[in-house]
N, C-alpha and C positions, 0 to 999 in steps of 0.2 A: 636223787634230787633231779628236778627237770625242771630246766628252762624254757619259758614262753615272750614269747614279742609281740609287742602291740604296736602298731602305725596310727599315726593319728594325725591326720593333714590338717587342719583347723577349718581350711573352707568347706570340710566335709556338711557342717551342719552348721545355721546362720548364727546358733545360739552359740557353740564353739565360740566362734571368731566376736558374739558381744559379749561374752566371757572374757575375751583377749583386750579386750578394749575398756572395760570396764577394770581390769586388771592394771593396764597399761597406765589410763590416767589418772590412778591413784583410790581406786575405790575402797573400803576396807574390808575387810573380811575375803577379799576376790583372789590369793594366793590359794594355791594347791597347796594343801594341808596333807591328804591323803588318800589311799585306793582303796575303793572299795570293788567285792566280788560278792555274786549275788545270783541267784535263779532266776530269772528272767530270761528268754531267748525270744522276745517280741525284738524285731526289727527296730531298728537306730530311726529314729527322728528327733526334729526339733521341740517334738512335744514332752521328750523326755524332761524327767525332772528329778527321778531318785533310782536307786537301784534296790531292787527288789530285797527280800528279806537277808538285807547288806551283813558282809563282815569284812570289820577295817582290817588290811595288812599295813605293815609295816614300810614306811619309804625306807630305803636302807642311805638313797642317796641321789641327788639331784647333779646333773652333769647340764651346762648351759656352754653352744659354740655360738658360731654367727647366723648359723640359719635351725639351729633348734637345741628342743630342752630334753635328757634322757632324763627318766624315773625310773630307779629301780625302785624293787618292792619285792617281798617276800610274804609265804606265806607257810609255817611249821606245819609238823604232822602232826599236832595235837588236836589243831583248828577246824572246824567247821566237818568233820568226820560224820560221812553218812549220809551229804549233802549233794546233789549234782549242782556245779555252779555252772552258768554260761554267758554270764556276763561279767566288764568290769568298768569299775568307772572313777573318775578324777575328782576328786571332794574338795569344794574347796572349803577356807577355812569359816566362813558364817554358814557351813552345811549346805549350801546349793552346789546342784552338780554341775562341775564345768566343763567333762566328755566323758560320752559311756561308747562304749564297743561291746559287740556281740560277740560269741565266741563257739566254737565247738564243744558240747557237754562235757565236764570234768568231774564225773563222778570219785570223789574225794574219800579216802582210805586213811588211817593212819601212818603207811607206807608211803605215801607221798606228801614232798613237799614240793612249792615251788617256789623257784626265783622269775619276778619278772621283768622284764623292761619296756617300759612305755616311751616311744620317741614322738615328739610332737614335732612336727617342720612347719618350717614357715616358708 
């Protein structure tokens, strides 16, 4: 099993942070629901809007302090085998995406699983 971390500062991208605000003042559907991982390795911008031919993992579990939010997430070795992923991204719950990150390819095996953790700061 292997462990991966994601950073994810909000003012990285403008749509992040009107995700965070749209979140904040009540809108519906605007919770993170769940992570997706996906083939794409095009660079992070604002124009993002989905993640490439996605598969949901699992949140195992949400951690909230005073300056941020941890996401765990998991993903078995039954899943997505035969796949290189390199991307992953924050789903929220009406389906729009509310942060994607690039990643180093992860050519995906049966033999591997991972655990991840997503920290957002504010």
């Amino acid at each position: 099993r292997h462990t991966i971390s994601v950073s994810a500062f909000l003012l990285n991208r403008s749509s992040d942070l009107g995700n965070l605000f749209s979140l904040l003042s009540g809108v519906t559907g605007k919770h993170i629901s769940k992570v997706q991982i996906g083939t794409s390795s095009t660079a992070v911008s604002s124009a993002n809007t989905a993640i490439t031919n996605p598969v949901d993992l699992a949140i195992t579990s949400y951690t909230a302090s005073d300056s941020s939010l941890i996401i765990k997430f998991a993903l078995n070795g039954s899943t997505g085998n035969g796949t290189t992923f390199n991307e992953f991204g924050l789903i929220c719950a009406d389906g729009s995406l509310f942060s994607r990150r690039v990643w180093a390819a992860i050519p995906k095996v049966a033999e591997l699983s991972l655990e991840g953790v997503w920290t957002i700061k504010i």
